[in-house]
VEXDREN-2710 file (C-alpha; in Angstrom, 1 decimal):
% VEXDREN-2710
k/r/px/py/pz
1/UNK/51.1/74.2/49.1
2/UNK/49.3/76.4/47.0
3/UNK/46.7/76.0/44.9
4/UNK/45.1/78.7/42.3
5/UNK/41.5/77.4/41.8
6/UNK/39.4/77.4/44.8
7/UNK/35.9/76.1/45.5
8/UNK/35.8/76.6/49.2
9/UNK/38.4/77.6/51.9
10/UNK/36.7/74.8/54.1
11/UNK/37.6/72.7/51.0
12/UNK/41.1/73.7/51.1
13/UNK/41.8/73.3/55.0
14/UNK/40.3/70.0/55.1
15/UNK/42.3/68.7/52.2
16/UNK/45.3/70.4/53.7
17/UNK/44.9/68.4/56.8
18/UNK/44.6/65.6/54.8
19/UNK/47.6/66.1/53.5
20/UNK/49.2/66.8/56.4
21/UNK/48.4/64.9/59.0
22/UNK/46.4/61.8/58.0
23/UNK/48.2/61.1/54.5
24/UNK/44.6/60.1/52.9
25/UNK/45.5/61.5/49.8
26/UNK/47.7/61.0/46.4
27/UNK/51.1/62.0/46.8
28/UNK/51.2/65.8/46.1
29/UNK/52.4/67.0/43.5
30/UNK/54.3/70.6/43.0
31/UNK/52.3/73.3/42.5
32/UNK/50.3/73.7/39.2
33/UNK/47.7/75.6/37.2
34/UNK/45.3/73.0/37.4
35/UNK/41.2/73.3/38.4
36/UNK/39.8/71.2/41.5
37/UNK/36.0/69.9/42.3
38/UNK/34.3/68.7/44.6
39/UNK/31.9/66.2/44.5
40/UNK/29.4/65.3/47.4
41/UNK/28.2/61.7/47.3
42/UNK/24.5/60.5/47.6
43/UNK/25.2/56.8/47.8
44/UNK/27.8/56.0/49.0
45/UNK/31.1/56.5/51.0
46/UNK/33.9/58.3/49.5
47/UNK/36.4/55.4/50.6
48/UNK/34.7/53.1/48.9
49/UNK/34.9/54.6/45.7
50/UNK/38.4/56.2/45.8
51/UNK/40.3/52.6/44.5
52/UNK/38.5/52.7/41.6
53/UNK/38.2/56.5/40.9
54/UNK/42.3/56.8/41.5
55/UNK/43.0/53.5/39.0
56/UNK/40.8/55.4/36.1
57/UNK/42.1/59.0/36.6
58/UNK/45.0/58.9/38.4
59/UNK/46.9/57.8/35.0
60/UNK/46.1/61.7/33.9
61/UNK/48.3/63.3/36.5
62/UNK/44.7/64.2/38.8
63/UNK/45.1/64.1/42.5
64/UNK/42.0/62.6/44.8
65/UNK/41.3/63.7/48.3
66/UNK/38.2/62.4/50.6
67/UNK/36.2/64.8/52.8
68/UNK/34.8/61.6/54.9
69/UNK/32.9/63.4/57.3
70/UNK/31.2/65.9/54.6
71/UNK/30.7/62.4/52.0
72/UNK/33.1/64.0/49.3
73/UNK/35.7/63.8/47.0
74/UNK/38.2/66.4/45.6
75/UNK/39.6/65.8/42.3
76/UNK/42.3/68.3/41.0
77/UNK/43.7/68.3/37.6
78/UNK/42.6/69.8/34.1
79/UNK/39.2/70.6/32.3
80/UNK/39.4/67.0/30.6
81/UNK/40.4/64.9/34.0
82/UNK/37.5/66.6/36.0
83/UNK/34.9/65.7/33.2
84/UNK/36.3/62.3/33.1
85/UNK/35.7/62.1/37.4
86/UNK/32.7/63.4/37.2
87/UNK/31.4/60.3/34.7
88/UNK/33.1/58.4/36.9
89/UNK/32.2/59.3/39.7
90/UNK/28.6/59.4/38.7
91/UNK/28.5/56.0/37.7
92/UNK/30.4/54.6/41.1
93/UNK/27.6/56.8/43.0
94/UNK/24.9/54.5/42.4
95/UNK/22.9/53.1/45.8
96/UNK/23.6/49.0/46.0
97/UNK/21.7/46.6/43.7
98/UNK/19.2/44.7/46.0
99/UNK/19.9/46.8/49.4
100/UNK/17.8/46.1/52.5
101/UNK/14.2/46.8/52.3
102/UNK/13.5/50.5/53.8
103/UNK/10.2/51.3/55.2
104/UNK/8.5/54.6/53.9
105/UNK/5.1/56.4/54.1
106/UNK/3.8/58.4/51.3
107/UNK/1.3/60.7/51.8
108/UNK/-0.6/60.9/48.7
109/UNK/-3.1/63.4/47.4
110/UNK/-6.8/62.8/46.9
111/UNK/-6.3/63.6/43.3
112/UNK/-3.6/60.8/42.6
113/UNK/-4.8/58.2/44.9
114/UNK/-6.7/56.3/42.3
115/UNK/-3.1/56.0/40.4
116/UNK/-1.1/55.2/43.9
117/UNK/-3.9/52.4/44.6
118/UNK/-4.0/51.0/40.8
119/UNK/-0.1/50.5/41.5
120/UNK/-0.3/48.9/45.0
121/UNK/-3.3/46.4/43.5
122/UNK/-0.6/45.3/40.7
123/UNK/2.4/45.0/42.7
124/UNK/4.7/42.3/43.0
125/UNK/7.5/43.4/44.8
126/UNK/10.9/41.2/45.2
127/UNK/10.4/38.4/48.5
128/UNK/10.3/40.7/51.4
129/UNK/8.6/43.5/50.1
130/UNK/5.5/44.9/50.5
131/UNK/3.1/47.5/49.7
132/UNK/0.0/47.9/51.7
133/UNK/-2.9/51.2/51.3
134/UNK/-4.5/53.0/54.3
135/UNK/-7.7/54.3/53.1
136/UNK/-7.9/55.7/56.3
137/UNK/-5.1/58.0/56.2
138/UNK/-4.9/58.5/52.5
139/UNK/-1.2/57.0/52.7
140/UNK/1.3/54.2/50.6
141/UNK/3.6/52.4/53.1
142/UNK/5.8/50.6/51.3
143/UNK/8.6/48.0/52.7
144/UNK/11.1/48.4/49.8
145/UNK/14.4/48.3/48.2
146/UNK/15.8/52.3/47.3
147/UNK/15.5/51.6/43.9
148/UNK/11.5/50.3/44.2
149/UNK/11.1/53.7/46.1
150/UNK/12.6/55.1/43.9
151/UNK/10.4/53.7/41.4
152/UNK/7.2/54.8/43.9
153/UNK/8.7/58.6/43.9
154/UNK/8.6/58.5/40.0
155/UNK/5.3/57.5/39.9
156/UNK/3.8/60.1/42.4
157/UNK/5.4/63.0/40.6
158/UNK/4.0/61.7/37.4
159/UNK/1.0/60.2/37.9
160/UNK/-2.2/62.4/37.1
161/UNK/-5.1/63.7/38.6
162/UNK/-8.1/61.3/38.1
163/UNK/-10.5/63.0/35.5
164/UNK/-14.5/63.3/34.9
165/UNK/-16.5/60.1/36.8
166/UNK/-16.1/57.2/34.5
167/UNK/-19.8/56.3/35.2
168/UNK/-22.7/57.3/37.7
169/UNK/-24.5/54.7/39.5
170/UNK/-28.0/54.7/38.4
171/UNK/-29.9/52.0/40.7
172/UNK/-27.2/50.4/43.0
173/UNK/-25.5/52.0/46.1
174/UNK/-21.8/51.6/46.6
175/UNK/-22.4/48.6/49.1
176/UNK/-25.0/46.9/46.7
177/UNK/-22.1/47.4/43.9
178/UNK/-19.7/46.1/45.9
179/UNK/-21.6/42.7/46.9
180/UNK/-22.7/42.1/43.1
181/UNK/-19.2/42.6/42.3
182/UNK/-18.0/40.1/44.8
183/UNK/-21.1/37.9/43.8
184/UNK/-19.6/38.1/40.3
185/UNK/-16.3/37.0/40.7
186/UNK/-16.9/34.4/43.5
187/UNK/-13.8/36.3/46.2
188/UNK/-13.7/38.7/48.5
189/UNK/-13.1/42.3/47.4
190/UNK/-11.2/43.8/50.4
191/UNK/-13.1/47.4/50.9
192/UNK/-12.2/50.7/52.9
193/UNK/-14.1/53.6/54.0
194/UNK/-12.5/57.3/54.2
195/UNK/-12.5/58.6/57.6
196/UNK/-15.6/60.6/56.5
197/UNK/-17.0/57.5/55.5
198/UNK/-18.2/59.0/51.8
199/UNK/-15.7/57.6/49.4
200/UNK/-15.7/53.3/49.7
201/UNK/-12.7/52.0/48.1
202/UNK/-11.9/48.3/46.9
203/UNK/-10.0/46.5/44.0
204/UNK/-11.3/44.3/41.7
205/UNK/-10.2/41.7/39.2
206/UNK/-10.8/38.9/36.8
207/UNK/-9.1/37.2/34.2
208/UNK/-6.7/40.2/33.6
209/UNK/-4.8/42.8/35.6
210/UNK/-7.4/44.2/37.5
211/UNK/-9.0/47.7/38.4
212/UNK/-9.2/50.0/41.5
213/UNK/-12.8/51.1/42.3
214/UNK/-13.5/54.3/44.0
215/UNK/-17.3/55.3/44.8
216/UNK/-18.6/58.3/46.1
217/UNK/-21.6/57.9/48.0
218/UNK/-23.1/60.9/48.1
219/UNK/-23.0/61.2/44.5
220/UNK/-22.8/57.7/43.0
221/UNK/-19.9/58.8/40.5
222/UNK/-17.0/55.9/40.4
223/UNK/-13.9/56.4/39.1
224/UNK/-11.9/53.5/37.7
225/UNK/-8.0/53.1/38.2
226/UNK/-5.8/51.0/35.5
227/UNK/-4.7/50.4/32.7
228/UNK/-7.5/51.6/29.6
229/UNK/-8.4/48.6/28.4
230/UNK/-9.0/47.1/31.8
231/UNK/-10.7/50.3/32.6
232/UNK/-13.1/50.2/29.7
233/UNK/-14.2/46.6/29.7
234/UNK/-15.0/47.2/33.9
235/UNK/-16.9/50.2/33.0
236/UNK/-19.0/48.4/30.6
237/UNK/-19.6/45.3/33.0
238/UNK/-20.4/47.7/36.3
239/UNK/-23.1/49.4/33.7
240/UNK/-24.1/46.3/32.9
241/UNK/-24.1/45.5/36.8
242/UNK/-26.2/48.8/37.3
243/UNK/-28.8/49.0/34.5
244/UNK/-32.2/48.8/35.4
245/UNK/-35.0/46.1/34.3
246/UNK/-37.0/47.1/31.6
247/UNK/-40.7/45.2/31.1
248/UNK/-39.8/41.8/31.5
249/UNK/-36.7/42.3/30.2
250/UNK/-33.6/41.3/32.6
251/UNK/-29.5/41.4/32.7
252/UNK/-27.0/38.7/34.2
253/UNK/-23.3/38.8/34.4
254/UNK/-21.7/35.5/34.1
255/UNK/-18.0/35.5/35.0
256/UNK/-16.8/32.1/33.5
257/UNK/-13.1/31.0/33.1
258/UNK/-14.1/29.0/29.8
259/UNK/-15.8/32.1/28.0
260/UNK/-12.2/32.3/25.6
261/UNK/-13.1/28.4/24.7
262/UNK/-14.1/27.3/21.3
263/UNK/-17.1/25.3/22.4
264/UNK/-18.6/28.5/24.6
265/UNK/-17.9/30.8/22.0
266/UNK/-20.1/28.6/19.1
267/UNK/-22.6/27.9/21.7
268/UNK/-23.4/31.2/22.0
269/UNK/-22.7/32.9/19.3
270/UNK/-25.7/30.2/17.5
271/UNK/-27.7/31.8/20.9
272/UNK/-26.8/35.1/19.4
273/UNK/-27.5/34.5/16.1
274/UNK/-31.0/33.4/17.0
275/UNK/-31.1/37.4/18.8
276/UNK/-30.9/38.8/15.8
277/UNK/-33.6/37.3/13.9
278/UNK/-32.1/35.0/11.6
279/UNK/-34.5/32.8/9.6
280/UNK/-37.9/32.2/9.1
281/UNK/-40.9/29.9/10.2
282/UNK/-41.8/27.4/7.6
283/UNK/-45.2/25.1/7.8
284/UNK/-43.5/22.1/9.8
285/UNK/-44.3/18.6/9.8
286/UNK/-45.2/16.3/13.6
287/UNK/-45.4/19.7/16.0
288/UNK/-47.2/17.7/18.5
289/UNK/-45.4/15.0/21.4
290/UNK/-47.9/12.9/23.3
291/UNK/-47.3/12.1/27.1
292/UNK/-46.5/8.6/27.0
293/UNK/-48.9/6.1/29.4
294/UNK/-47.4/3.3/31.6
295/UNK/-45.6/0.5/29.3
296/UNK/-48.5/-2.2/30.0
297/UNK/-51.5/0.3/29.2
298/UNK/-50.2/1.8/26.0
299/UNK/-51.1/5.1/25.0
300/UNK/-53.8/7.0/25.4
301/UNK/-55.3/9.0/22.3
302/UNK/-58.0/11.4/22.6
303/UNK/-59.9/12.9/19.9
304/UNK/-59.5/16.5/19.2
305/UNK/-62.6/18.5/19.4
306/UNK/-63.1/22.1/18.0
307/UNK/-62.6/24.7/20.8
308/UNK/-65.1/27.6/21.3
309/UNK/-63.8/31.3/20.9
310/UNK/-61.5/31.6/23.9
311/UNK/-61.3/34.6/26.0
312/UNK/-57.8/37.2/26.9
313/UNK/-57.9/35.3/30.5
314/UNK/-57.9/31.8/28.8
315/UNK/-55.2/33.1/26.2
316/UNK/-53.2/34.4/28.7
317/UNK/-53.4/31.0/30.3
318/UNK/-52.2/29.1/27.2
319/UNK/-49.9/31.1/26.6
320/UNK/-47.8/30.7/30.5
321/UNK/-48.4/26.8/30.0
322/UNK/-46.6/27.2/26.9
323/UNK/-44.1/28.8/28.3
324/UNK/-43.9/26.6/31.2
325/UNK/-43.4/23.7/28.7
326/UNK/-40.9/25.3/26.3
327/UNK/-38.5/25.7/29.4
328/UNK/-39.1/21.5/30.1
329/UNK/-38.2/21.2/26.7
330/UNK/-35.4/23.2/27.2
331/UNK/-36.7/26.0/24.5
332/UNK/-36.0/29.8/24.3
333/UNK/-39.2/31.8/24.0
334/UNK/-37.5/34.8/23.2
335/UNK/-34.2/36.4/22.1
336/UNK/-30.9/36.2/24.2
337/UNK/-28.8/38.9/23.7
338/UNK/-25.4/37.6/24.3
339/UNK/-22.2/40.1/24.9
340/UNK/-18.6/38.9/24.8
341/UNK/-16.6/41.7/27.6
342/UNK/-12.8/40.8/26.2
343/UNK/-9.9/40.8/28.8
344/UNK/-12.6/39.6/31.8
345/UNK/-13.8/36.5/30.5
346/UNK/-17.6/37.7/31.8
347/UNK/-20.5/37.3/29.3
348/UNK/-23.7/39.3/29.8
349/UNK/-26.9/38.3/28.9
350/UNK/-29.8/40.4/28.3
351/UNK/-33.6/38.9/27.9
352/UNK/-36.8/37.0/29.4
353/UNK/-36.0/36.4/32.5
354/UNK/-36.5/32.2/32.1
355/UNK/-34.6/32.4/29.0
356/UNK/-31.6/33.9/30.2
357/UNK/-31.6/31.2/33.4
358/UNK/-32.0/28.9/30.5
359/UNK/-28.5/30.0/28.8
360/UNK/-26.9/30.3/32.3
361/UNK/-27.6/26.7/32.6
362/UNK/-26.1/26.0/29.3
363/UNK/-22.9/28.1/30.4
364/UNK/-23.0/26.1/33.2
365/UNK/-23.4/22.9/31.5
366/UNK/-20.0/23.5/29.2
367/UNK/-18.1/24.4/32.3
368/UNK/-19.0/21.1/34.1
369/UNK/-18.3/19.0/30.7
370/UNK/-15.0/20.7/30.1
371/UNK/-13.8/19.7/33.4
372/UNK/-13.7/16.1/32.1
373/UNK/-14.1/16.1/28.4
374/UNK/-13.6/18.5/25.4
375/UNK/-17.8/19.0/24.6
376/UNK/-19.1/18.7/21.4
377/UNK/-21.5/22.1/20.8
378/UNK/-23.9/20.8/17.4
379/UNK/-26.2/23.1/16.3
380/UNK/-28.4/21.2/13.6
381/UNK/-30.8/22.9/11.8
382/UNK/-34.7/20.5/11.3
383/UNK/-35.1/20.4/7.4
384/UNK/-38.8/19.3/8.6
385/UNK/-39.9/18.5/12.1
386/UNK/-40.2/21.3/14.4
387/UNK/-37.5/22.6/16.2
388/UNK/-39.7/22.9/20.1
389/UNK/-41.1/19.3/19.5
390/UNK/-38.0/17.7/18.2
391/UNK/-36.1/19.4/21.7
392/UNK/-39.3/18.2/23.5
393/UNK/-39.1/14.4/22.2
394/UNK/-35.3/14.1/22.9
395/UNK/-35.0/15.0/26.0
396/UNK/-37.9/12.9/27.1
397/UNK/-36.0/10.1/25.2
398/UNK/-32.8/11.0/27.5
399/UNK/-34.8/11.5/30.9
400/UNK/-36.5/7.9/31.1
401/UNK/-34.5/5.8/28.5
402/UNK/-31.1/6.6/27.4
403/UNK/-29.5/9.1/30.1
404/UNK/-29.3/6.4/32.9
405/UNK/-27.0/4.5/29.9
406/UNK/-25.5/6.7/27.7
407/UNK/-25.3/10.4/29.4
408/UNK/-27.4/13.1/29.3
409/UNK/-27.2/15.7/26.0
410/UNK/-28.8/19.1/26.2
411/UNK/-30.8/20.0/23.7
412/UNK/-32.1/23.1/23.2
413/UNK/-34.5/24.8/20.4
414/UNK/-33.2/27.7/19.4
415/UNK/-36.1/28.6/17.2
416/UNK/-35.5/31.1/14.4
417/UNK/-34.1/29.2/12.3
418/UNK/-35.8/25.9/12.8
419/UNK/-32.2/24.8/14.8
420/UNK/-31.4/22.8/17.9
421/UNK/-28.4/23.4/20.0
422/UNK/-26.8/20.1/21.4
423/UNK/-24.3/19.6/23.9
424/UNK/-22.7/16.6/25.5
425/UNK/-20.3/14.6/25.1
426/UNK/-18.7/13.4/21.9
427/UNK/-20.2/10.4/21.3
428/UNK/-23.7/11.4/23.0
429/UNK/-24.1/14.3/20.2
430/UNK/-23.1/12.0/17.9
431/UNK/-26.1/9.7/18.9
432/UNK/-28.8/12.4/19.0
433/UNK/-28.2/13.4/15.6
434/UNK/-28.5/9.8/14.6
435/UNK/-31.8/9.9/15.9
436/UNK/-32.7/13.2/14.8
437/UNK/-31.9/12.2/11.4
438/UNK/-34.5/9.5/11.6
439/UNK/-36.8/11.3/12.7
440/UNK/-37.0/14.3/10.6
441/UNK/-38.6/12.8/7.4
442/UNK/-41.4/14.4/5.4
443/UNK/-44.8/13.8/7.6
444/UNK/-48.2/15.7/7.7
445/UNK/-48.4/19.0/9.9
446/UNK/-50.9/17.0/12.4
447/UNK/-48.5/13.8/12.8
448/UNK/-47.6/13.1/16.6
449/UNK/-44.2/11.8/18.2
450/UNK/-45.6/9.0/20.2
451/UNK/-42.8/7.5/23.0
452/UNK/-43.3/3.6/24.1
453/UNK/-41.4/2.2/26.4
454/UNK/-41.6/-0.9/26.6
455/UNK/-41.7/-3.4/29.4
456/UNK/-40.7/-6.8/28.3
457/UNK/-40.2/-7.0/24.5
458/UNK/-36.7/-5.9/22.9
459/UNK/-36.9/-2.6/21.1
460/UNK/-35.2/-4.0/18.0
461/UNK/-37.5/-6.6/17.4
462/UNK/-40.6/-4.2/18.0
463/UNK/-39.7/-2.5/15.5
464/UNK/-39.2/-5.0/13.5
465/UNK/-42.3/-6.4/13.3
466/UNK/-44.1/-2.8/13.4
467/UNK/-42.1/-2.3/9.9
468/UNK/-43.6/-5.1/8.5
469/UNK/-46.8/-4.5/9.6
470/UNK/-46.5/-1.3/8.3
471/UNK/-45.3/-2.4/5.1
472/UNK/-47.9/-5.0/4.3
473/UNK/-50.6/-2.3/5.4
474/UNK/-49.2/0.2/2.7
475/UNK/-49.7/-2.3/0.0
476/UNK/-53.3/-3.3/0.8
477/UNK/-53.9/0.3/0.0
478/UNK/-54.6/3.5/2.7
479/UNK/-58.1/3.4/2.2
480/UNK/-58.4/0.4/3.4
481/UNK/-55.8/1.0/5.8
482/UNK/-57.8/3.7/7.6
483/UNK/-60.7/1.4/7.8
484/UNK/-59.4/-1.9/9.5
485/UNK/-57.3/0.0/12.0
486/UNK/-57.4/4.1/12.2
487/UNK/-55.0/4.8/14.6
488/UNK/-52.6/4.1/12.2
489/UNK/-51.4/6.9/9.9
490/UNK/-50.9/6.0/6.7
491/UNK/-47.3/6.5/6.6
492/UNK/-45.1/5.9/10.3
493/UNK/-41.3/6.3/11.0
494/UNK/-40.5/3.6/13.7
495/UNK/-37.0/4.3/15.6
496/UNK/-35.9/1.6/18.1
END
């Protein structure tokens, strides 16, 4: 036989003896001025392709020899039958859909190891694979179909270098970062050290796809790994993490599955909205509560008497009791700075100290309420009682009357504007602003809230008989009035 177009004497022996002895090829056919190639498989076997390579060009004339040991083909014919094998053959040369898992070790550089970790953090391989990180070695093993390593060796050779520090750790070391971190999200954080123990590396997530964290503790620069939006909302919650107290000024993280929820969300945005000021004080009617005395003694009034110049100690005094009792009454005393961090469901809070243990309470509140229940979140702005002793009288009302029947509702004043925030369930909201309503009437600056409990009679018929007490006093006239009995204001609001 004798062939014109040559790619290899090898080529031509082999397919010779092919012909010859083992009859592994198409019938010949007489000499011709036709081209030959040879192809060299990657995938697979050149027996198991020839069936289907002969039915698509062996209509064309083009003869097909196999090359077993070498893994290739030989295709004779014309210019237009080789381009059509080599399509064909292309496309038959494709490694098997789901093959067994292979095991393989990447050695990744320093600069890329952020992307490779990133990857491994988010993977969800077919069952029976796996992708693990050695921090100690700097090395991917992945336990893999060809086409997932295939997938790993596409993102090595593209992935880039990591960049500048995203931040630099200004008061916590990598360990301290870490345990807040873990703190945070309430789970472990799997960490490794390098072999020189300087970079500590760990994942992190919550409420989205996650992060890699990579710390250098010599320098304090970390470098984030992900995608940018998860990047950028962990960057802003680590400097969060990392920022320093300033006066008595503090900053809490709270990581809360229910911070996407309506009732959060208008919770604390009304919090918010008292940060920025909103409002103004106005001259407010019954700012004083008295402690109640035991039901059979009544209460006890003391006159006021004028108070002698006080001095910065006894200020200062007043003014921690003051605080003390705002936080009973379940007040703010100051701003709340309240920061939504999107894609992480974490809030940060920024402020006094009490106050911002006051809104984690709240957080924690709406959390435990929407286990059950949807909660109702009011906030009901005081046309004239003030806010702090409105919050004060209510939840003395719910601590030794109602909450042992009813359900406790928080109440808190949020100040500027004269507003309370309420929340609790449905129809326990819908109660306290019942009351509320009652109660804020037109009175005189120095009116008091005075709480009876009583001991034996019915509340409904107390009042009762108060209101026409009351009543037939007005008529008689204040003056006299004031005379026959002066604890009695001239004008009262009984609520049963």
């Amino acid at each position: 036989m004798k062939i014109k177009t040559v790619r290899s004497a090898s080529a031509i022996v082999l397919a010779a003896g092919l012909l010859l002895g083992h009859g592994a090829a198409v019938q010949a056919q007489p000499a011709r001025s036709d081209s030959q190639r040879v192809f060299t498989l990657q995938n697979r076997q050149p027996g198991d392709i020839l069936p289907q390579l002969k039915q698509l060009v062996g209509d064309d004339g083009a003869e097909v020899f196999l090359v077993p040991e070498r893994g290739q083909v030989v295709v004779r014919g014309n210019p237009a039958t080789l381009a059509l094998a080599a399509q064909v053959i292309q496309q038959l040369d494709q490694a098997p859909a789901g093959g067994p898992p292979e095991l393989r070790a990447y050695n990744v550089p320093p600069e890329k190891q952020s992307a490779a970790l990133a990857w491994q953090q988010q993977f969800q391989g077919a069952p029976g694979e796996r992708a693990v990180w050695d921090a100690r070695t700097g090395q991917l093993i992945v336990l893999a179909t060809p086409q997932r390593h295939a997938e790993v060796n596409r993102l090595l050779a593209n992935a880039e270098a990591s960049g500048s520090a995203a931040l630099r750790l200004r008061g916590l070391t990598p360990e301290q970062l870490h345990q807040r971190l873990q703190t945070l999200v309430g789970k472990p954080l799997p960490a490794t050290w390098d072999a020189g123990r300087r970079w500590l590396t760990f994942p992190v997530r919550f409420g989205g796809a996650g992060v890699g964290v990579k710390v250098d503790s010599a320098t304090h620069d970390l470098y984030l790994s992900g995608s940018h939006e998860q990047t950028e909302a962990w960057k802003r919650a680590i400097a969060a993490l990392d920022a320093q107290p300033q006066g008595e000024q503090t900053t809490e993280l709270v990581a809360s599955e229910e911070a996407r929820s309506p009732a959060m969300r208008r919770a604390l945005n009304a919090i918010a909205r008292t940060a920025q000021g909103q409002g103004t004080f106005a001259q407010l009617a019954a700012t004083q509560v008295t402690q109640p005395a035991p039901p059979e003694d009544g209460p006890e009034l003391q006159a006021e008497e004028e108070s002698p110049e006080l001095t910065a100690e006894q200020k200062r005094a007043i003014a921690e009791e003051a605080v003390r009792q705002a936080q009973q009454a379940g007040s703010l005393i100051g701003p709340v700075q309240v920061e939504f961090i999107e894609g992480l469901d974490i809030i940060i809070l920024r402020g006094n100290e009490q106050d911002v243990q006051r809104v984690m309470q709240i957080i924690n509140q709406i959390e435990r309420l929407s286990e059950v229940t949807v909660p109702a979140i009011e906030v009901y702005e005081l046309s004239h009682v003030d806010a702090e002793s409105m919050a004060r009288l209510l939840n003395r009302v719910y601590q030794q009357v109602l909450g042992a029947r009813t359900g406790s509702v928080s109440v808190t004043n949020l100040g500027r504007p004269n507003e309370l925030l309420l929340i609790g369930r449905p129809e326990n909201v819908r109660m306290a602003i019942d009351l509320i309503k009652q109660l804020d009437k037109p009175a005189d600056p120095t009116s008091q809230f005075v709480v009876f409990r009583l001991k034996n009679a019915a509340a409904a018929d107390a009042k009762e008989l108060l209101d026409q007490f009351l009543q037939n006093e007005e008529q008689q006239g204040q003056q006299q009035q004031r005379e026959e009995d002066p604890l009695l204001p001239s004008k009262a609001i009984v609520v049963a």
